[in-house]
Backbone as numpy.savetxt, mean C-alpha at the origin, in Angstrom:
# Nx Ny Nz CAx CAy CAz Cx Cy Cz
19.15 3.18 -3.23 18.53 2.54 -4.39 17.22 3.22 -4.78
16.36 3.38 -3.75 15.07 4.11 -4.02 15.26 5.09 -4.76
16.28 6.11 -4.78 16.59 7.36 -4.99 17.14 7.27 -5.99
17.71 6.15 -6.62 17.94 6.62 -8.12 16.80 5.91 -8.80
16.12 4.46 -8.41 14.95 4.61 -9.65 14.09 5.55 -9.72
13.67 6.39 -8.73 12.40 7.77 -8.84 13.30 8.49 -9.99
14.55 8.26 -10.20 14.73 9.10 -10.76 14.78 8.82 -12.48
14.68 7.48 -12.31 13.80 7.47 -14.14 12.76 7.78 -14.65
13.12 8.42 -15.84 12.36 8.96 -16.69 11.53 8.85 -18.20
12.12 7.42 -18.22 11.78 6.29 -19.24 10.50 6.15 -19.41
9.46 6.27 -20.16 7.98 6.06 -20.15 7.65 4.99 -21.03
8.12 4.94 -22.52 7.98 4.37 -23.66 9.51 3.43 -23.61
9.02 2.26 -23.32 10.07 1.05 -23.88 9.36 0.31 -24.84
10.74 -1.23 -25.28 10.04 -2.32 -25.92 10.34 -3.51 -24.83
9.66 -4.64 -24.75 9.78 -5.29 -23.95 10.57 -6.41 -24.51
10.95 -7.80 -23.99 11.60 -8.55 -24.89 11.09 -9.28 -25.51
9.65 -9.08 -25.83 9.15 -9.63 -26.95 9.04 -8.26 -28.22
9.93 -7.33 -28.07 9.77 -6.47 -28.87 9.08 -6.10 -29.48
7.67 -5.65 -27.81 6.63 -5.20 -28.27 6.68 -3.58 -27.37
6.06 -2.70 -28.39 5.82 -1.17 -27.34 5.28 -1.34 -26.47
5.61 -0.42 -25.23 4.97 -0.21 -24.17 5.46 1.03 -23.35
4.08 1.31 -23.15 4.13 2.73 -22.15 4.01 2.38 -20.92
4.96 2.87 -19.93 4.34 2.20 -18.44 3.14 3.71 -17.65
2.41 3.08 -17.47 1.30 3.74 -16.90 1.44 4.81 -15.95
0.34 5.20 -16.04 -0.06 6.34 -14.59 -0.34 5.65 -13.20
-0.19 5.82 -12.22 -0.30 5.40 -11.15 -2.08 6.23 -10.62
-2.65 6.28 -11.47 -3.99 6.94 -10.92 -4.67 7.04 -9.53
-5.46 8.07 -9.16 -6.04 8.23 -7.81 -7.03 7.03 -7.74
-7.77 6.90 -9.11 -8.73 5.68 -9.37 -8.11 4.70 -9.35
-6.82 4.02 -10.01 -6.16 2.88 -9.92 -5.97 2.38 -8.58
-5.68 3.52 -7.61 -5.09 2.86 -6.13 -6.52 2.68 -5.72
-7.88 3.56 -5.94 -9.02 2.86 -4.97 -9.43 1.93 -5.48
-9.20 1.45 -6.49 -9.83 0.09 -6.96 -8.79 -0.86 -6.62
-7.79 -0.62 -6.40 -6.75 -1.68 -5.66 -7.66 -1.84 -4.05
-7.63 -0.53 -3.56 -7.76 -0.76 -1.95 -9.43 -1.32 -2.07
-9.95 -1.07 -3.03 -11.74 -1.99 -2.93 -11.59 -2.93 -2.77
-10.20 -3.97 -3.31 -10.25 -5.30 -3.33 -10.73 -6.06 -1.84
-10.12 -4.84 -0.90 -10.61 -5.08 0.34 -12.46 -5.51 0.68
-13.08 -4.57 -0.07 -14.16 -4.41 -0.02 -15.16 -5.96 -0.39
-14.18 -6.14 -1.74 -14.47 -7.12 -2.12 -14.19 -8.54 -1.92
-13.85 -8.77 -1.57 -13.28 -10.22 -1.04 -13.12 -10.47 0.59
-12.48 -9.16 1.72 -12.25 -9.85 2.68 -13.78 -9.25 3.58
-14.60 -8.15 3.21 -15.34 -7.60 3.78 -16.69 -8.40 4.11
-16.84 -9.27 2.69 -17.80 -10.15 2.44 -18.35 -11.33 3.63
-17.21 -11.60 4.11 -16.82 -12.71 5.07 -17.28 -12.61 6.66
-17.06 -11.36 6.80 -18.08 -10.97 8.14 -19.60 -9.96 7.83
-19.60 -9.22 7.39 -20.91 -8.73 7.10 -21.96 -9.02 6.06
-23.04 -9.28 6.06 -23.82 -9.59 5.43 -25.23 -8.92 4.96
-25.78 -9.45 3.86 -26.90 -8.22 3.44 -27.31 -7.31 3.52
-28.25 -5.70 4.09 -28.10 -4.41 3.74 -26.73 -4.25 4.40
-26.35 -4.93 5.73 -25.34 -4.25 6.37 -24.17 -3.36 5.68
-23.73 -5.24 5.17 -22.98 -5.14 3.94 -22.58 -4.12 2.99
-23.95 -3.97 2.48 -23.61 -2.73 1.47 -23.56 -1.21 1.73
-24.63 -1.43 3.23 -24.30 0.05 3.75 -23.14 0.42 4.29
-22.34 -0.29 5.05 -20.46 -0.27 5.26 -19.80 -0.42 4.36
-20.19 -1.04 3.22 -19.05 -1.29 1.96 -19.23 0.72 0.75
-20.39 0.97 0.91 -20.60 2.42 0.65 -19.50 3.07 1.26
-19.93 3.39 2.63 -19.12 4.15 3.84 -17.90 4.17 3.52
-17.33 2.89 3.31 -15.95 2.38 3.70 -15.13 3.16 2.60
-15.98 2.71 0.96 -15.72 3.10 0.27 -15.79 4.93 0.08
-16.08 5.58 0.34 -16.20 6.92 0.26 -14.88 7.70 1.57
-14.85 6.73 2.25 -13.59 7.38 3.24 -12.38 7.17 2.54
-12.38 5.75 1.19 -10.77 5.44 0.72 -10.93 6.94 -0.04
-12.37 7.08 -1.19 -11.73 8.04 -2.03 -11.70 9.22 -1.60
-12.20 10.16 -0.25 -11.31 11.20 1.08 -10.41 10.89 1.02
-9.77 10.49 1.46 -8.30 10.04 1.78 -7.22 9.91 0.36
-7.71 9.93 -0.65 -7.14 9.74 -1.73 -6.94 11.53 -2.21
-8.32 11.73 -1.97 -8.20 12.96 -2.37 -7.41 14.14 -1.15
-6.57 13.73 -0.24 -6.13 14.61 0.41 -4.24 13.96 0.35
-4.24 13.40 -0.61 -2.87 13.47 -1.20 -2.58 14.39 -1.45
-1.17 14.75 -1.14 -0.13 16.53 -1.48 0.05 16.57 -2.92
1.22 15.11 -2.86 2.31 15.33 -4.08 1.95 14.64 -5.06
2.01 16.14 -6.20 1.18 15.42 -7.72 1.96 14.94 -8.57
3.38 15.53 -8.44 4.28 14.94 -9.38 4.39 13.64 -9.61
4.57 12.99 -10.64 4.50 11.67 -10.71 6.35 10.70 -11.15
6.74 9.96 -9.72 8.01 9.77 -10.34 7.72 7.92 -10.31
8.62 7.43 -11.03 9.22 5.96 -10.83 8.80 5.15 -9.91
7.49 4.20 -10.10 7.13 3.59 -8.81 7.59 1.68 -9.10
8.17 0.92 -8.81 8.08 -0.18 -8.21 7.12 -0.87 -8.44
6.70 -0.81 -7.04 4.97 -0.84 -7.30 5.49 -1.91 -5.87
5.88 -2.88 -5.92 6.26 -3.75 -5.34 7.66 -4.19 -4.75
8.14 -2.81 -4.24 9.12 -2.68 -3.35 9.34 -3.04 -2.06
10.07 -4.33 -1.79 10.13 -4.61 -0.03 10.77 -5.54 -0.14
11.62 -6.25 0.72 12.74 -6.46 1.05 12.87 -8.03 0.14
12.02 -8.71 -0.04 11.91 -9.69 -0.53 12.32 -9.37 -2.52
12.50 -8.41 -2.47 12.69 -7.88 -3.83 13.83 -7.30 -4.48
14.66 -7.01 -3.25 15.78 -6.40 -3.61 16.80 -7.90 -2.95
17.65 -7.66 -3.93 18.58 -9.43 -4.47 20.51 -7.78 -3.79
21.22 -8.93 -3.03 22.03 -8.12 -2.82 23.32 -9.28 -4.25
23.98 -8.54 -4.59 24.88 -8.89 -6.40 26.55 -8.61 -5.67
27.09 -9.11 -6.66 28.54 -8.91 -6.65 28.82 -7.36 -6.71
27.33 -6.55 -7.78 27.96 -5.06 -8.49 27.12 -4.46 -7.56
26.34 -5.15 -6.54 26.04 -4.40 -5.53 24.02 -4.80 -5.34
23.06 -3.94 -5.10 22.11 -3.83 -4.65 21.20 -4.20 -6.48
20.31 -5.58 -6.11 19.61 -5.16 -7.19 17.85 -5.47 -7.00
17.07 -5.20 -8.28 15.72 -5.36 -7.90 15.01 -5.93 -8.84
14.23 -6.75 -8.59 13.69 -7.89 -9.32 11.66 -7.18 -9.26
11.51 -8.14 -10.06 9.76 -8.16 -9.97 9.53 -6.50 -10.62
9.62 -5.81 -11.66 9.04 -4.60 -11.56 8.32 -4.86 -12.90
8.00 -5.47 -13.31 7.03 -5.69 -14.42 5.49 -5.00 -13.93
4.89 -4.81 -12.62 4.23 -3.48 -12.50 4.63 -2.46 -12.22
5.96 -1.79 -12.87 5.90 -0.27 -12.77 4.81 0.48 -12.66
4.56 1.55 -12.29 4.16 2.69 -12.66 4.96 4.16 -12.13
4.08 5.59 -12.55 4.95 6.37 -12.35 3.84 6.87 -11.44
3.94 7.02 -10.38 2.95 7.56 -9.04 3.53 8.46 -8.14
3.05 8.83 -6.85 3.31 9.18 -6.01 4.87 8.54 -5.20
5.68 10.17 -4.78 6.97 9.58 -4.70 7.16 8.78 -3.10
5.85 8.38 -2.76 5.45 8.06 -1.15 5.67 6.49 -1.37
5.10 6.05 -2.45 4.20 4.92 -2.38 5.22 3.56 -2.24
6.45 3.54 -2.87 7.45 2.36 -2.66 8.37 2.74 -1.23
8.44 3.61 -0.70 8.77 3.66 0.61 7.84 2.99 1.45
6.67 3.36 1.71 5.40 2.62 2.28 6.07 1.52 2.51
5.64 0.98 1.07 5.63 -0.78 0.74 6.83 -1.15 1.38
8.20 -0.50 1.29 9.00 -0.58 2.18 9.14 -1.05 3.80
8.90 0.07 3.95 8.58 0.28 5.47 7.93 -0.59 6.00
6.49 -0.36 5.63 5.34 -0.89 5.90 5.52 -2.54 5.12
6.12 -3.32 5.36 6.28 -4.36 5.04 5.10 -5.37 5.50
4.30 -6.14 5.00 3.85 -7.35 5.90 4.24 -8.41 6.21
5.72 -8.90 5.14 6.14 -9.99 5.51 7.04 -9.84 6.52
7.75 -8.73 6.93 8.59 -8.06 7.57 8.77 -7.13 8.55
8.95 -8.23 9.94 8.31 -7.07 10.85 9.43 -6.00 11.65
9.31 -5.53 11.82 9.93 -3.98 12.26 9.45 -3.16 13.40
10.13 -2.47 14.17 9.74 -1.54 14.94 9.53 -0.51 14.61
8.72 0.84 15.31 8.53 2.11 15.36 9.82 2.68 14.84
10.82 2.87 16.13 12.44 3.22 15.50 13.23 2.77 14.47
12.80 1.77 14.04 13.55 1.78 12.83 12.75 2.09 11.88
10.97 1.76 11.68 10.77 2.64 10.76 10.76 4.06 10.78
11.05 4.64 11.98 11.07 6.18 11.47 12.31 6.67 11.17
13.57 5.33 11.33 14.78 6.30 10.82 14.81 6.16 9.82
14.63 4.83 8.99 14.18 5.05 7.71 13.43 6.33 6.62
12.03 6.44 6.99 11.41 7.80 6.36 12.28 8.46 6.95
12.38 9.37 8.18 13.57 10.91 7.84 14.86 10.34 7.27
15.40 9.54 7.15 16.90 9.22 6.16 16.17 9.48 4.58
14.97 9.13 4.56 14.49 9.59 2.79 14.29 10.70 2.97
13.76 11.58 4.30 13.05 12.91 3.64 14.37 13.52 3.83
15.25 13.38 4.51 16.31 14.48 4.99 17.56 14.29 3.68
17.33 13.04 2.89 18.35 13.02 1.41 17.66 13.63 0.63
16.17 13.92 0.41 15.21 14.36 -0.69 14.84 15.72 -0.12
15.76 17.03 -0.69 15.51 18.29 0.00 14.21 19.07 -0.54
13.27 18.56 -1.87 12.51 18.89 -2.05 11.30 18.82 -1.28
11.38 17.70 -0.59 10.14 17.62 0.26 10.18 18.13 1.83
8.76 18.15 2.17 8.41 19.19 3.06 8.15 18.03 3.93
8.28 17.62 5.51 7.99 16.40 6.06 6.95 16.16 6.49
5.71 17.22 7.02 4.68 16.84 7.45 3.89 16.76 5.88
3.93 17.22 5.05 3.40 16.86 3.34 3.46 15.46 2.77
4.98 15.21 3.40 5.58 13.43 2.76 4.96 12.43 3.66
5.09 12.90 5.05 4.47 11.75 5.92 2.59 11.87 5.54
1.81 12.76 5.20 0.96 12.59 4.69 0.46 11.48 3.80
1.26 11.99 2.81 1.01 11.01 1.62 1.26 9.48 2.10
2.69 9.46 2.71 2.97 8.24 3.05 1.70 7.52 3.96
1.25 8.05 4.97 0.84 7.67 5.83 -1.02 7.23 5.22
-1.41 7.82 4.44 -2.99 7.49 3.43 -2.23 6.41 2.48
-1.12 6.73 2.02 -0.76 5.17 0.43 -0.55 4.04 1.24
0.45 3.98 2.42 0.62 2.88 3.38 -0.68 2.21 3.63
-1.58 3.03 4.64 -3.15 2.25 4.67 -3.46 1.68 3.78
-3.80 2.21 2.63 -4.98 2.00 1.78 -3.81 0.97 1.04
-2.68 0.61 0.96 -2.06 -0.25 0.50 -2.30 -1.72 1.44
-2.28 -1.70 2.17 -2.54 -2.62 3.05 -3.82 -3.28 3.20
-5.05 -2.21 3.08 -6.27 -2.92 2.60 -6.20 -3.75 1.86
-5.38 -3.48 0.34 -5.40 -4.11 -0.79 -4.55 -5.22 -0.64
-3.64 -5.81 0.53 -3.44 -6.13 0.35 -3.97 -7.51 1.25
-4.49 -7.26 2.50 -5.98 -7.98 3.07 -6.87 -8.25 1.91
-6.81 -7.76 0.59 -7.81 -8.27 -0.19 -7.51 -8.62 -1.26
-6.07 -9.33 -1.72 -5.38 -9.79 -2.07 -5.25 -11.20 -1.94
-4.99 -11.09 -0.42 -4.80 -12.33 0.25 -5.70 -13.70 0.65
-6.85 -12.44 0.61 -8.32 -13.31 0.73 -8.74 -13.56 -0.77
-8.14 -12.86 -1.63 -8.80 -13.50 -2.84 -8.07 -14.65 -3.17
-6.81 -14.84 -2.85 -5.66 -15.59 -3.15 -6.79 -17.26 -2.51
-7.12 -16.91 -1.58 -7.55 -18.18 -0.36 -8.87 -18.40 -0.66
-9.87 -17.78 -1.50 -10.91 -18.01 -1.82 -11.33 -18.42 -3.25
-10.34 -18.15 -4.15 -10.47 -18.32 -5.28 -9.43 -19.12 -5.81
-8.18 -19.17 -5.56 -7.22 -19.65 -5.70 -6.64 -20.93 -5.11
-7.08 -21.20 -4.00 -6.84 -22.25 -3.10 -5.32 -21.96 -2.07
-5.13 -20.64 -1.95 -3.70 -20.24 -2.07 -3.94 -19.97 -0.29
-4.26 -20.62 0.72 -4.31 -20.65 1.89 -2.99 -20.35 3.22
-2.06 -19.77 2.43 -1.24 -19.66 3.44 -0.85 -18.29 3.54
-1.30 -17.53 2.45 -1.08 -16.05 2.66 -1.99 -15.16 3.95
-3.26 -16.50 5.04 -3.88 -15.83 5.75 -3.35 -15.57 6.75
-2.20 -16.22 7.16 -1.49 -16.15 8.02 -0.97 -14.66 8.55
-0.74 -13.89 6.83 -0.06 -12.50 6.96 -1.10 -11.31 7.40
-2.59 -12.05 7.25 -3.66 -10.68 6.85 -3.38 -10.28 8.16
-3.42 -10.74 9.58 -3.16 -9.99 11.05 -2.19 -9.04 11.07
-0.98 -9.28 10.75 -0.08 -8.30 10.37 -0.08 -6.99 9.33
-1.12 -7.22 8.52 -1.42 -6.23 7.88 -2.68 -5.40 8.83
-3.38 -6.26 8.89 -4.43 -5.22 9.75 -3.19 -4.39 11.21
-2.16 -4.96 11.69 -1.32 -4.33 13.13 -0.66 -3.25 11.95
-0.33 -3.37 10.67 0.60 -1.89 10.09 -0.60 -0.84 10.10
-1.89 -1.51 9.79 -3.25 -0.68 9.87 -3.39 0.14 10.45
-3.45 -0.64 11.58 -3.60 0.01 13.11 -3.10 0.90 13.94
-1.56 0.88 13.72 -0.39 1.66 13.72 -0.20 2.83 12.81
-0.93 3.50 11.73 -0.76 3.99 10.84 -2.08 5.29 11.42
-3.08 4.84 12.01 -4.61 5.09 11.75 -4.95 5.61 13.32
-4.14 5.03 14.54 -4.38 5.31 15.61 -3.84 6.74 15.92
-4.56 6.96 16.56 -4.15 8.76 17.46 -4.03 10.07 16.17
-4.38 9.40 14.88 -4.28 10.32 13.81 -5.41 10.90 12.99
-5.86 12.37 13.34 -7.02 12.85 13.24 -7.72 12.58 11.70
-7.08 12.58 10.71 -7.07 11.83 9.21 -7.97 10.74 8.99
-7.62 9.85 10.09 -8.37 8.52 9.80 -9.15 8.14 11.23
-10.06 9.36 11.44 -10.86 9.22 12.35 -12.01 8.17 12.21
-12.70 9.19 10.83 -13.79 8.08 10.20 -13.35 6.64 9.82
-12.62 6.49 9.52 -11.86 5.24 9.00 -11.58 4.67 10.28
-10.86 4.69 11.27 -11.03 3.78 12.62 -12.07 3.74 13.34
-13.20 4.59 13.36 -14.53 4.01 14.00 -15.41 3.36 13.14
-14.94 3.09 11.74 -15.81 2.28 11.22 -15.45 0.86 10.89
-13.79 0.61 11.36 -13.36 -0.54 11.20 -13.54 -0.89 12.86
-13.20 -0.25 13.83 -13.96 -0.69 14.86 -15.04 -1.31 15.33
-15.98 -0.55 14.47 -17.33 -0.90 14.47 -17.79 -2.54 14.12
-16.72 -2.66 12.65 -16.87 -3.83 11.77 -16.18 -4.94 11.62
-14.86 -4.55 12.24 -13.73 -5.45 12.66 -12.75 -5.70 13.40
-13.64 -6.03 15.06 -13.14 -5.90 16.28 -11.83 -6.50 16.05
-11.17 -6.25 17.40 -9.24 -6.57 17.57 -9.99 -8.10 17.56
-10.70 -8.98 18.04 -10.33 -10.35 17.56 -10.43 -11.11 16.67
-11.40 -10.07 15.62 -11.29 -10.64 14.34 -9.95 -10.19 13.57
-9.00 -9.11 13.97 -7.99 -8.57 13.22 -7.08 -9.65 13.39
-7.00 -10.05 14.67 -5.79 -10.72 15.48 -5.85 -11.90 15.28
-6.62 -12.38 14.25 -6.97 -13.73 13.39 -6.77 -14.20 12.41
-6.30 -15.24 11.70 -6.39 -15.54 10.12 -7.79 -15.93 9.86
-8.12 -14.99 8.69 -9.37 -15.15 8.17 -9.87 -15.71 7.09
């Protein structure tokens, strides 16, 4: 399924209010202002005044590193919001709901969301037969290039989505999504450990958000 929506090429529709629309760029800026949300909402909650802003700087300057050491520029068919809760199995077979945020991004980024599920937990082995079953059908890509990308959009997706969740519970009254933020910080963790990439990035969440605040609803 993944493999044939990347492969639309549709930019300009009408919607069914038969109004135009272009579906967007998936920008380097769009994803760090997604992953700030982190910054903004769940960061707030343990650190406080200069600290605050001197780690929320930091923090922030390692997402946009990491952004900027993305491979693949081509931009195909993104989801946006691909994971298991989304795909509906049909009589005519496999289908997918919720894509009213398309965009056309990085061909990493709905595998991630995949994989890297938070509502959905998984092992090591099955997520890695997963990615090589994508890279080894997709002969264009190179695997230590794809797991790159994958491995910076996964993180920094997951921030956003720790800061999502806390906005959901702070503003919203929407208190049961805290349940998931631990599980997002363990895909974190798993993503970031033993990997020279996100060196700076794990000694500064170390620093700021010991295993018992991770291993917590916040």
């Amino acid at each position: 399924m993944l493999e044939k929506i990347q492969k639309i090429k549709t930019k300009k529709i009408k919607t069914f209010m038969n109004i135009k629309y272009r579906i967007p760029n998936y920008s380097n800026e769009k994803l760090f202002n997604e992953a700030n949300l982190f910054l903004l909402w769940y960061l707030p909650k343990f650190l406080k005044g200069k600290r605050r802003n001197i780690e929320k700087r930091k923090i922030s300057k390692i997402f946009r590193n990491l952004l900027k050491r993305l491979i693949y520029k081509k931009k195909v068919f993104i989801h946006r919001d691909f994971h298991i809760s989304n795909i509906m199995i049909t009589k005519e077979g496999l289908g997918l709901i919720d894509s009213q945020d398309a965009v056309f991004g990085n061909i990493a980024y709905d595998l991630a969301s995949l994989i890297d599920d938070v509502r959905f937990k998984t092992d090591k082995k099955f997520k890695d037969k997963i990615l090589n079953h994508f890279i080894k059908n997709n002969k264009s890509l190179e695997k230590n290039k794809f797991k790159n990308d994958f491995e910076i959009l996964s993180v920094l997706r997951n921030f956003k989505i720790i800061g999502i969740f806390s906005r959901l519970s702070k503003r919203d009254q929407k208190h049961k999504y805290l349940k998931l933020i631990p599980h997002a910080w363990k895909l974190i963790e798993d993503r970031i450990n033993n990997n020279i990439k996100f060196k700076d990035l794990k000694n500064i969440i170390n620093k700021n958000f010991p295993k018992n605040i991770r291993k917590n609803e916040n």
